[in-house]
C-alpha positions, 0 to 999 in steps of 0.5 A: 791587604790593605787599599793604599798599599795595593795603590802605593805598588801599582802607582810603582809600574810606569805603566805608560800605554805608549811604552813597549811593554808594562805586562808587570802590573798586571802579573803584580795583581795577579800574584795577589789574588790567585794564591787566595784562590780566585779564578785568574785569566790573564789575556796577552795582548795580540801584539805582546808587552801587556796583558789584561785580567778577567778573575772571579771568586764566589759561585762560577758561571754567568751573573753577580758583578763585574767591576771594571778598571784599566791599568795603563797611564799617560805619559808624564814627559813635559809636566811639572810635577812637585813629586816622582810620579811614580811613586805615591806621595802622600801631602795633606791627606792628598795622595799624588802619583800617575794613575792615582786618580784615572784610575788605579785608585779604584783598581786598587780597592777592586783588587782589595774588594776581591781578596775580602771576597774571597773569604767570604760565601758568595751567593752570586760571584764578584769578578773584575776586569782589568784591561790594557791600552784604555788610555789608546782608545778602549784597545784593550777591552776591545781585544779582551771582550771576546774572552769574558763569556767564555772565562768568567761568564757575562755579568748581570751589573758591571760598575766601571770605576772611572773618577766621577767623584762616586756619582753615577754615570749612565752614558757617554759618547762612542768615538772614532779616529781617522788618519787621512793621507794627502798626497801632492806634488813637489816642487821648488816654492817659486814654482808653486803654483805649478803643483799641488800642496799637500798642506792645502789639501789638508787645509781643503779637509779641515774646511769640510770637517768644520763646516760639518761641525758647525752643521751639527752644531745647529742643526744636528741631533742632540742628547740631553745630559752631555756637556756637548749634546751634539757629536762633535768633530774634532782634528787632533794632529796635521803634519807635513812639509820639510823647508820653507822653499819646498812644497809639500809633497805628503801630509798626514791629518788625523781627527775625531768624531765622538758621537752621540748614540743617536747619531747616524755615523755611517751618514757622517762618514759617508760625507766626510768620505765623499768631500775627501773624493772631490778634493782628490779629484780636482788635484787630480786635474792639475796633477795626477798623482794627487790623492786623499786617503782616509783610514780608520785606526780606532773605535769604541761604541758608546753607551746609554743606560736608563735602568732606574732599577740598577741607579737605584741599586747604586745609590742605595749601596754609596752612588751619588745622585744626580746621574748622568752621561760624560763625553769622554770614553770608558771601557764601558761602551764595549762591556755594554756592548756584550748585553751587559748593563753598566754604570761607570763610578769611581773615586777621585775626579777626572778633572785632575787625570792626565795632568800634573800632580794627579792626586787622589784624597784619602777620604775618596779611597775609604769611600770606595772601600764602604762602597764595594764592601756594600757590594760584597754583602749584596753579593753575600746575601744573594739578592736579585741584582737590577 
């Protein structure tokens, strides 16, 4: 069972987070590993239609290693790929497909790292993580989290294969997404300035949102080692209105903070919420039915880890130097979460996720073999982790 063929029929799923249901990749890694005689525990998301995969081989119970990936993708629609995306193509030692990268590459060597495994006597067990709806912000892992201690037992070391090109990475930014709700009146256009225009109130929003950004911008906290070392503020989607000669009645607006750990959030949101009240409230002097709502809809914590003993571990077994912290999100945030220590590094580039023509190189997929294969003889030998 070799690396690229696990990777050739994974990239196979179209394992589209947005897609009703993509359960058949996870059963696919199952059916590798349970007939070696590694412990399997698939997890059926809440709402149905995917699952996730908590499995261990080697002595059982708490400590060893957990490796980390998640099997959903992006959608492709729109992009101009030179190949079907999902299928593994390979080009001038470059192999393309959805996922390659971000981040099946690395599923497919822990899947490959957990089958060597399990013919070999462990001192400390190796488990591995294989979450749903990452793509959705963390979703999976977030709902899988609960089970991990009581299935498989909480890693001492949890090594998140995101694409980092294999330099280690100690840290990123949590996340937190809203949805806002403005509600004005409606009304013939010629008549405008008789009602409120939900699309203004959005407008009013985005102006406050903005402002903040800019406050923390200059006089915000900050964290070395982020490309951004600051939370940022950001709108994603605002819609509304249905012909130019009517005024909006209903708009919807949805935005982001991802935020450093030092970041006060609550004082954040508390803001936000406070600016979203007085909007409301002076539409409401014009028109009663005016309203801005604001509601959550996702979350995932950050992380910041400092053990120079568990870099140290990873360079000495392939991680590259320098490390440092990434202002995108992993499922690491939440493994951290649970007292676990994490580092996220993984072949392949993020740079090239998300996009078309996604690719992985061969040479990456071969170095993360050596890499895990030095984790198996770490956990073979029993030595005391970081």
């Amino acid at each position: 069972m070799q690396t690229r063929e696990i990777l050739d029929r994974l990239i196979a799923f179209p394992s589209v987070f947005t897609a009703e249901a993509y359960a058949g990749v996870t059963d696919y890694a199952i059916s590798l590993l349970a007939p070696l005689g590694v412990t399997c525990h698939r997890l059926e998301a809440p709402g149905g239609g995917r699952a996730g995969l908590f499995a261990s081989t080697g002595p059982a119970g708490p400590g060893g290693i957990m490796l980390s990936a998640h099997l959903d993708v992006v959608p492709t629609a729109g992009q101009p790929w030179s190949s079907d995306p999902f299928v593994a193509t390979e080009r001038d030692g470059r192999i393309y497909g959805r996922g390659t990268s971000d981040m099946k590459g690395f599923a497919s060597a822990a899947i490959r790292a957990m089958a060597e495994a399990s013919r070999r006597p462990l001192g400390k067990p190796l488990k591995l993580a294989l979450s749903y709806d990452e793509e959705a912000g963390c979703v999976g892992i977030a709902e899988m989290a609960g089970a991990l201690d009581r299935t498989i037992g909480l890693p001492e070391l949890c090594i998140v294969g995101e694409p980092t090109s294999m330099r280690i990475v100690n840290g990123h930014k949590g996340k937190v997404s809203l949805r806002v709700r403005f509600t004005g009146s409606a009304g013939h256009s010629a008549s405008a300035p008789d009602h409120v225009n939900a699309l203004h109130l959005a407008c009013d929003f985005i102006g406050v949102l903005r402002d903040l950004q800019q406050e923390i911008a200059e006089k915000g906290r900050k964290a070395e080692g982020y490309a951004v070392p600051y939370s940022t503020v950001h709108v994603g989607n605002l819609s509304g209105g249905d012909a130019l000669n009517m005024i909006p009645e209903a708009a919807t607006l949805e935005f982001e903070i991802r935020h450093i750990a030092a970041e006060d959030l609550d004082a954040l949101l508390g803001r936000i919420s406070r600016a979203a009240a007085k909007i409301a409230d002076d539409a409401a002097q014009r028109r009663p039915e005016a309203s801005v709502k604001i509601k959550e809809f996702n979350r995932y914590p950050g992380f910041d880890m400092d053990s120079r003993a568990a870099i140290d571990f990873l360079v000495g077994i392939g991680g590259k130097r320098p490390e440092g912290k990434v202002d995108y999100g992993t499922d690491g945030g939440v493994i951290a979460d649970l007292g676990v220590q994490v580092l996220v590094c993984g072949p392949g580039d993020i740079a090239r996720a998300h996009r078309a023509d996604e690719y992985i190189k061969a040479t990456e997929l071969d170095q993360c073999d050596a890499f895990l294969s030095r984790v198996l003889d770490t956990l073979e030998i029993g030595s005391p982790l970081p």
